[in-house]
ZASEVEX-36933 format. One line per 10 residues: number of its first residue (from 1); their letters; for each residue y, z, x of C-alpha. Coordinates in steps of 0.5 Angstrom, whole numbers. Layout:
<recs>
NUM> A> Y,Z,X  ...
</recs>
This chain:
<recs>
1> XXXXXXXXXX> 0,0,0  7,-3,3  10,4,5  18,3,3  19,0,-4  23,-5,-6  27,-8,-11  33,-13,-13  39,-14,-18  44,-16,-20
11> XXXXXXXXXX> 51,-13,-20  53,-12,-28  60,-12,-31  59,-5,-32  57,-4,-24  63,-5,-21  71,-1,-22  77,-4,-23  77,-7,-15  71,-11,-17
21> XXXXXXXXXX> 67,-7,-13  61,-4,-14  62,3,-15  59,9,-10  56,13,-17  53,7,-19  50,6,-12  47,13,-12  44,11,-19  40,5,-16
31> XXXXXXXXXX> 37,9,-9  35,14,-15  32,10,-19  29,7,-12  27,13,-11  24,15,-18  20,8,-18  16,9,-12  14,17,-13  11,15,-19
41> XXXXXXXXXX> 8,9,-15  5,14,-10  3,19,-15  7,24,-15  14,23,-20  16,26,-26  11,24,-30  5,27,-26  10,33,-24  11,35,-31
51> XXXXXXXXXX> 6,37,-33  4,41,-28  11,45,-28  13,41,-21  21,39,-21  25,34,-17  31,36,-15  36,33,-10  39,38,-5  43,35,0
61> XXXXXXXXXX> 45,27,2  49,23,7  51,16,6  54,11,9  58,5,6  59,-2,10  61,-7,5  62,-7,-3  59,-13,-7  62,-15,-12
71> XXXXXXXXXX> 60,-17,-20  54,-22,-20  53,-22,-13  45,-20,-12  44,-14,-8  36,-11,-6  35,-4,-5  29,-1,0  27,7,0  22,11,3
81> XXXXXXXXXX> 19,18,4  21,19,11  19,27,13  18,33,11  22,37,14  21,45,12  21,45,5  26,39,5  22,32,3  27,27,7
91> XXXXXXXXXX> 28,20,3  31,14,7  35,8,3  38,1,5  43,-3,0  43,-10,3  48,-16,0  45,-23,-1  45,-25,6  39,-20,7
101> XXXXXXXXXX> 45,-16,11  46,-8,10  51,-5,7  50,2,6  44,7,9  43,13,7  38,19,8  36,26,3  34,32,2  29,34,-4
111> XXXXXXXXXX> 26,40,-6  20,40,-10  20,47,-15  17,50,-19  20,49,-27  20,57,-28  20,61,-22  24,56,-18  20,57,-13  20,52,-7
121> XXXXXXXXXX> 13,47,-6  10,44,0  10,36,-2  4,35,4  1,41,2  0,38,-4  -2,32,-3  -5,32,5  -7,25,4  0,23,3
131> XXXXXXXXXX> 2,19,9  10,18,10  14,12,14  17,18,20  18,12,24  24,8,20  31,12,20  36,9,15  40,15,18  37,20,23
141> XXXXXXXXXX> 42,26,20  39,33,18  41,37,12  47,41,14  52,46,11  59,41,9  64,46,11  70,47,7  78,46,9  81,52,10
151> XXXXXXXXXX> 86,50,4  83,47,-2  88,45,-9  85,45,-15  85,37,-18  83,38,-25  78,41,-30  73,40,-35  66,40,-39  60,38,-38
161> XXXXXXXXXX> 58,33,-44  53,30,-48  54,24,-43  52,27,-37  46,31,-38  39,27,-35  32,29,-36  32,35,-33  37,38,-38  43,38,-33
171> XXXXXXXXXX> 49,34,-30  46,28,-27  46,28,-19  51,21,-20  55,25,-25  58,29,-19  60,24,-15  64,20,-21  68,26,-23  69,26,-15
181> XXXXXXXXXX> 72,19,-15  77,21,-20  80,27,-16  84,20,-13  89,17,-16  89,10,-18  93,6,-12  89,11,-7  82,7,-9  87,1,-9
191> XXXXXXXXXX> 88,1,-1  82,6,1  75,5,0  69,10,3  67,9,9  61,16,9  60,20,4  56,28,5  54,32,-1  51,39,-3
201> XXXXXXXXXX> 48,41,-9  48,48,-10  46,49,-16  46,46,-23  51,45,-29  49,45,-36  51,42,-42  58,45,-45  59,49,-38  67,50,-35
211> XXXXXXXXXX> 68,47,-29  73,45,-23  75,40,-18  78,43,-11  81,38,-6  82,39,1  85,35,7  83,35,14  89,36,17  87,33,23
221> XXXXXXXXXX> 86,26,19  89,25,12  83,21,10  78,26,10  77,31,4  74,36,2  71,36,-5  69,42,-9  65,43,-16  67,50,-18
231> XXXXXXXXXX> 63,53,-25  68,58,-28  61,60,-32  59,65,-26  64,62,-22  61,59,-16  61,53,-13  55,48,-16  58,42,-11  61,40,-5
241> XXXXXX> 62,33,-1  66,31,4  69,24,4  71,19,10  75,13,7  77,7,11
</recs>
């Protein structure tokens, strides 16, 4: 069985911002719909995960973005389990344009729990067969604390919704990163586009929760910020990212 799955698409009206590139959330959703499709493959996704009271859930990723396609244009996506590192299940992805050249590589960090006690599972351990792709790096990054800037601003509030709820019955990893875009303002995402793009997921947020967005900027270089979910239920930080621009 071909250790990396791949597929193809083509970019949709829906797909694209009002730059006409494709936009970062929506990218997020193919390489997790990648990585979805070849754990169901492979025997151990959500339907087989399930029913035995198993959970996916993404803790920690790093992104890099060369280019942006634009609408219609075919793009081809490539994701693989890559290692087990401590209790992380490490997922490598390719993004590549109609040239077959690519244009975005990025690397995560899943943990396999427990539905009920949350408690961390071993992916080879249950499945010591399993053979991963450790030879093929998109990115060589680790899982790492994202540091804060010393000064973050509050950028605005709001609620989880209906809309942004997944199967896991909280806000979809992908959801973030869109109300991360939108602590930018309009001309900003004119002029700039993301060059690197570092998340943390901490905890979750579930359907009518109160939260807040903080940004912060690295005052040695203005196009790197700091990004901060805040859920005022408990009050603790459920997301941070950090966002280098070009």
């Amino acid at each position: 069985m071909n250790p990396i799955w791949e597929t193809t698409t083509k970019i949709r009206a829906f797909d694209v911002d009002a730059n006409d590139r494709l936009k970062v959330n929506t990218i997020l959703d193919y390489f997790q719909d990648a990585a979805s499709n070849d754990a169901e493959r492979l025997g151990f996704g959500y339907s087989d995960f399930v029913p035995m009271g198993l959970t996916w859930v993404l803790s920690w990723a790093k992104f890099e973005f060369l280019d942006y396609p634009k609408f219609m244009d075919e793009v081809k996506i490539q994701s693989w389990g890559k290692k087990q590192i401590k209790l992380y299940s490490m997922r490598d992805y390719l993004l590549f344009n109609s040239k077959d050249e690519v244009i975005c590589n990025g690397t995560s960090a899943w943990l396999l729990l427990d539905s009920k006690s949350l408690r961390p599972k071993i992916l080879p351990q249950l499945f010591p067969e399993l053979k991963m792709l450790d030879s093929k790096d998109a990115l060589s990054d680790f899982p790492q604390k994202i540091i804060p800037t010393t000064e973050t601003e509050i950028t605005y509030s709001t609620q989880i919704r209906y809309s942004d709820i997944d199967l896991n019955q909280h806000a979809n990893n992908a959801k973030y990163i869109e109300l991360m875009l939108d602590c930018f303002e309009n001309d900003f995402h004119r002029e700039h586009t993301i060059k690197s793009l570092t998340v943390s997921y901490i905890a979750q947020s579930k359907y009518g929760d109160e939260i807040q967005l903080f940004k912060g900027t690295e005052k040695d270089n203005p196009l790197n910020h700091y990004i901060e979910v805040k859920n005022m239920t408990g009050n603790k930080i459920v997301f941070q990212a950090m966002v280098e621009w070009n």
